[in-house]
N, C-alpha and C positions, 0 to 999 in steps of 0.2 A: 504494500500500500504506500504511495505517494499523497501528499498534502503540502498542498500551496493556501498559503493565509492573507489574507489581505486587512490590513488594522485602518480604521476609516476612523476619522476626526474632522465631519462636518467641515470638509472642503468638497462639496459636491461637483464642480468641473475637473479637477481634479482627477478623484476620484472615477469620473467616466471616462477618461483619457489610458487612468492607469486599468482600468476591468478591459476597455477597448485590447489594451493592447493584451492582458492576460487571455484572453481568449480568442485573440489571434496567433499566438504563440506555438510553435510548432509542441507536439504532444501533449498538448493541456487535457486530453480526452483523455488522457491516462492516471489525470492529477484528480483527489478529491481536492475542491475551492471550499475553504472556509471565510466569511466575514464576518469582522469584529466589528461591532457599528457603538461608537458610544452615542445617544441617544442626545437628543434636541435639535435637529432638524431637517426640518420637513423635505426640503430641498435634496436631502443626500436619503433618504426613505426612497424618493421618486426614483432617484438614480437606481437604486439597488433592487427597485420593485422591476425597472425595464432590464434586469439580466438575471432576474429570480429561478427561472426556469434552467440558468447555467450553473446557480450557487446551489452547494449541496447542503452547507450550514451555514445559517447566519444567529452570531450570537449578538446580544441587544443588553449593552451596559449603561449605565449610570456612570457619572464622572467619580471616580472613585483614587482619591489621593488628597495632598495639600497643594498641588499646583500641577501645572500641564507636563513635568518630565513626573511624577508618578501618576498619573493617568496613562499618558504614553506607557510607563515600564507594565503595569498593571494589564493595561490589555494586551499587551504582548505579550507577558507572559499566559495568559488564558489562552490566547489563540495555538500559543506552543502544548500547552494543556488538551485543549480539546486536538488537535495534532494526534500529540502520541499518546494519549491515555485514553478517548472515546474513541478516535480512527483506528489506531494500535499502528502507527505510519514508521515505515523503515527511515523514513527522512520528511523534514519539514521543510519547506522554503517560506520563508515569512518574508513580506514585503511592504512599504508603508502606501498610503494610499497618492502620494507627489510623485511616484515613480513611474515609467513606463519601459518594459519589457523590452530586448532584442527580442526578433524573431526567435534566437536559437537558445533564449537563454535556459530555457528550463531543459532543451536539445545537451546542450554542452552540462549543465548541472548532473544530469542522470548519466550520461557516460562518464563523468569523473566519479558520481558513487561506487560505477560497475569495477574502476579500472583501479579503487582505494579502498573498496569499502572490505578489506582485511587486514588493511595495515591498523596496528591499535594505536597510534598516533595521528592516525587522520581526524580532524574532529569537523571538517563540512568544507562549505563551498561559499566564499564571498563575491559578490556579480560587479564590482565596482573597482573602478582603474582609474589611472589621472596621467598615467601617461598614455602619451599626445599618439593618434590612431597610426599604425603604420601596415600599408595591406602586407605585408611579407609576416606579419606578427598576429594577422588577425584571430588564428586560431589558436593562437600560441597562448599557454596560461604558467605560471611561477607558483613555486612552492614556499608560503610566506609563514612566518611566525609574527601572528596578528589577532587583536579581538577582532568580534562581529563588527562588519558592515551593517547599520541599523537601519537604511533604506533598503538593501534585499540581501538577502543571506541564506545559507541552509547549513543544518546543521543535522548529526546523525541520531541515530537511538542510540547510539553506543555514548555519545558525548552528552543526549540529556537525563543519561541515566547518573551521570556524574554531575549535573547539573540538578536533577532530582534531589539527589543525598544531603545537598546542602542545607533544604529546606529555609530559604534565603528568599524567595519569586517574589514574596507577596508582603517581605518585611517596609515598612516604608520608607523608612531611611536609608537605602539601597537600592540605588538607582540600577534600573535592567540592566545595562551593557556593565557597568561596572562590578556586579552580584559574581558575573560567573568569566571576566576577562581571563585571570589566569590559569582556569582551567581550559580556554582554547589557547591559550598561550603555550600553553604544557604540549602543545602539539602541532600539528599544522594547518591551515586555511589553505585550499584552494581559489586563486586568482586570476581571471583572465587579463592578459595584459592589454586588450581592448576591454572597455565595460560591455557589460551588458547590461545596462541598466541606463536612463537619463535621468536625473535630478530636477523634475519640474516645480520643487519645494520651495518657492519665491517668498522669501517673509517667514519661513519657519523657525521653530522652538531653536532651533541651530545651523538655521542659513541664513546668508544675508537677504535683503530688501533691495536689490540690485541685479535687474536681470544680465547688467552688462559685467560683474562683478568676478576678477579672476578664477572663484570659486566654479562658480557656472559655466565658464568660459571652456574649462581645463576638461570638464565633466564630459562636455558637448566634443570640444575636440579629440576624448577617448570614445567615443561613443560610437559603436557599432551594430548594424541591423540590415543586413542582407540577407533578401528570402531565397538568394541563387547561390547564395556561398556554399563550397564545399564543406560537410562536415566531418573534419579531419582533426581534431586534437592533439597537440602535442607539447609537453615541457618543454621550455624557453626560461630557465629562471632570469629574468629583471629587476636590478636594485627597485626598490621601490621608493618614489619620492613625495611622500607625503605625509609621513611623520616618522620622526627621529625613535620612535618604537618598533616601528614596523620591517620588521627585518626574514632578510634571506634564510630559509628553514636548515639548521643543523642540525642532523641528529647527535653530535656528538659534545653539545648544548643542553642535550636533556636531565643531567641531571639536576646544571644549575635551576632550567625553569619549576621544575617540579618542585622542589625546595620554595622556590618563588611563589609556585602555589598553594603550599601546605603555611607559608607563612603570612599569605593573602588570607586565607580560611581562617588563621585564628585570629587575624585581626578585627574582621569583619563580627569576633566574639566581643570585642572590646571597645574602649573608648578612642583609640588610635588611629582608627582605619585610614584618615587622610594623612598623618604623617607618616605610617608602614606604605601608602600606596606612594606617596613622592620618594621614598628613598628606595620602594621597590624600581620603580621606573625610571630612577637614575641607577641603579647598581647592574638593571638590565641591560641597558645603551654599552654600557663597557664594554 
C-alpha cells in the first residue's frame, strides 16, 4: 500500500493547483490520497468537494495548537497517522497544499523505495533541489544526510516506526520537523538533483512575500516536469547548497550521527532542547 497526503490550510487556489497536479501525476492510481483539511473555509470545502470522487480520505480538523507552526506540525503529523496506522502504507509521501507535482514525481519516489527499500539506513525520499536545472542531470538524484523537506517528502514504515517510539507527534512544544530531524539524520534522504516539486507558497508561515525573491527564483530554476522524459534513475551525488547541514551521505559517519540522535532524544526529555540542538548542529558541520 502507497499513500500520498495532502495537508490543506485554507488556501483554496492553491490548493486546486496543487490536487490538479496530484492527479495528473504519473501513477497516482496506484496511491491511496489522503486530505487533511483544517476547517473554516468554505472556499477550500468547494475545492475538495470538485475532486471528492479522486480523494479516498479526507480528514476534517479544528485549529488545534498555540499558533500556525503547531497547527501545521499537528496535522501533519495525523495525516502520517492515518498513512501508516489506518492505511497500514509501506511509504507515505506527505505534501503541503502550495506545492505542485513533477509529472514523474511520485514515478521516481516509488522506484527509489524499490531500488533502497533494504538498506536499514535509508529513511525516505525528499522531492526538492535548489540546484539550478541541468538536462544531462535531470534524472540524476544524491545521496544526502538531511531532515524532511516539509513541502513534499516520503518517508518509510521502517523510519516511522522509529519515529513512533518516540511518542513526541502530538507534544506541543515540539515543532514537527524538529521532533524526529535526527532520527533521519541517522541515515539517508533521497534527493533528486532537479526538484520535483514547485514552491507556489507566496506569503507562507516560512516563505517570503516576494514572488520575485531569490528563494523562489532558485526553486523555479531547479524545477523539473517533462511528461516525454525518459524514466531512467540514477546516482549522481551533488554537494548540496542550501544549508550548511545538509551534507553528502557517509556511511562511515554513522556512528557519530547516531550518538547525535540518542543525545537529540534525551534532550527533547529536558529543559535544554535548544541549547543540545545548537551545539548538536555545530559539532555536526565539523
Amino acid at each position: 500500500m502507497k499513500v500520498l497526503t495532502i495537508n490543506a490550510f485554507n488556501r483554496p487556489e492553491m490548493l486546486r493547483k496543487c490536487l490538479e497536479s496530484v492527479f495528473a501525476a504519473e501513477q497516482i492510481e496506484k496511491f491511496i490520497v489522503v486530505v487533511v483539511q483544517q476547517r473554516g473555509n468554505d472556499s477550500t470545502s468547494k475545492v475538495i468537494k470538485d475532486f471528492k470522487f479522486k480523494i479516498d480520505s479526507l480528514i476534517e480538523t479544528y485549529p488545534s495548537g498555540l499558533n500556525v507552526s503547531e497547527y501545521i506540525s499537528n496535522n501533519r503529523a495525523m495525516a502520517l497517522i492515518v498513512g501508516f496506522e489506518y492505511w497500514k502504507a509501506q511509504y507515505v509521501v506527505s505534501i503541503e497544499e502550495d506545492e505542485i507535482l513533477s509529472t514523474d514525481a511520485l514515478t521516481f519516489t516509488d522506484w527509489i523505495f524499490e531500488q533502497y527499500r533494504f538498506e536499514r539506513n535509508f529513511r525516505g525520499v525528499n522531492l526538492g533541489s535548489l540546484h539550478e536545472f541541468e538536462p544531462r542531470r535531470e534524472n540524476s538524484y544524491s545521496k544526502l544526510r538531511y531532515g524532511l523537506h516539509g513541502p513534499a517528502s516520503m518517508i518509510t514504515k521502517r523510519t516511522w516506526s522509529k519515529i513512533k517510539s518516540r511518542r513526541i507527534l502530538f507534544r506541543p512544544e515540539v515543532i514537527f520537523d524538529y521532533a524526529f530531524e535526527y532520527i533521519i539524520k541517522s541515515g539517508f534522504m533521497i534527493t533528486p538533483n532537479a526538484s520535483r516539486y514547485l514552491d507556489i507558497g507566496i506569503g507562507g508561515t516560512h516563505t517570503p512575500s516576494n514572488a520575485n525573491h531569490p528563494f523562489f527564483e532558485e526553486i523555479r530554476k531547479s524545477f523539473f516536469s517533462n511528461k516525454n522524459s525518459y524514466r531512467s534513475y540514477y546516482l549522481d551525488n551533488v554537494s548540496p547548497n542550501w544549508r550548511g547541514d545538509c551534507l553528502l551521505y557517509n556511511p562511515w559517519h554513522q556512528p557519530k550521527f547516531i550518538f547525535a540522535d540518542q543525545l537529540h532524544r534525551w534532550s527533547l526529555c529536558g529543559r535544554y532542547q535548544d541549547r543540545v540542538w545548537r551545539k548538536l548542529n555545530t559539532w555536526l558541520k565539523a
